[in-house]
C-alpha positions in Angstrom: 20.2 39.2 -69.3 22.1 35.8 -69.4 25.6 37.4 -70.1 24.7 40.2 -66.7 24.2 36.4 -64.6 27.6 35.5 -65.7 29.4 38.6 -65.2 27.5 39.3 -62.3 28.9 35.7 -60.8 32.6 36.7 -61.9 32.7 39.6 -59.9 31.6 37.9 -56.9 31.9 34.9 -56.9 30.0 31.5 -55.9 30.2 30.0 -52.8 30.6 26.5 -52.7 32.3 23.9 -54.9 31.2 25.5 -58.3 33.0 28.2 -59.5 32.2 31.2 -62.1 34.7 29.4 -64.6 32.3 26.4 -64.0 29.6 28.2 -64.8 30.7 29.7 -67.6 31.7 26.5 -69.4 28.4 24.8 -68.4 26.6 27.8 -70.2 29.2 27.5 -73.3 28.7 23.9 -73.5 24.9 24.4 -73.0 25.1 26.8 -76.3 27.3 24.9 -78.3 24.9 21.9 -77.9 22.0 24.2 -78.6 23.9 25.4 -81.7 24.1 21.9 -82.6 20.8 20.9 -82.7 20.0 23.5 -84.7 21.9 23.1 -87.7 21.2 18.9 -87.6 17.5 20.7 -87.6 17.2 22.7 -90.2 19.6 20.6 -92.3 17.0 17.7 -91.3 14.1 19.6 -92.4 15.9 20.6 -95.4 16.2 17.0 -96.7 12.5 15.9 -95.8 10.0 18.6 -95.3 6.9 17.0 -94.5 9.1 15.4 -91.3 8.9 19.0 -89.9 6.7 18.4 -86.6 8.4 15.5 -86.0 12.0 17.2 -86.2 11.1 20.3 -84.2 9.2 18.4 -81.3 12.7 16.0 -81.2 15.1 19.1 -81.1 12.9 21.1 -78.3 13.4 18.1 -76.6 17.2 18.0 -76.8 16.9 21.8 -76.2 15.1 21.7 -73.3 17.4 18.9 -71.7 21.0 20.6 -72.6 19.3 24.1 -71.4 18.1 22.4 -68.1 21.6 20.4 -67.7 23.0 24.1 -67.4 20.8 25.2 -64.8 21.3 22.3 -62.8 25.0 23.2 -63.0 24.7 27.0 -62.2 22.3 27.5 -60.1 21.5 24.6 -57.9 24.6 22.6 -57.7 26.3 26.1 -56.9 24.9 26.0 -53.5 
């Protein structure tokens, strides 16, 4: 569903100052950092198991703030 947004957005368009290209490399950037935090993750958890509620409750965290970054940038500062 994310990938018909984007291409959806490249055919027509945004109005305003961000454009699709913007988008798209908000959305990259917001995977790549997701990406990220799940290798340090499991490569965390890896080296101390018992630390795993800990870890996970720190990287949904980080998730949830790179995934909400991205929205910011396409959807309302698109307007």
């Amino acid at each position: 569903m994310f990938h018909e947004i984007l291409a959806q957005a490249a055919a027509t368009g945004l109005t305003g100052s961000t454009s699709a290209i913007e988008v798209g490399l908000a959305a990259g950037g917001a995977a790549i950092g997701i990406g990220a935090v799940g290798a340090g993750a499991s490569q965390a958890v890896g080296r101390n198991p018992g630390a795993v509620g800990i870890i996970l409750a720190i990287s949904l965290t980080i998730i949830a703030i790179s995934e909400g970054t991205f929205i910011l940038t396409a959807f309302v500062l698109a307007k």
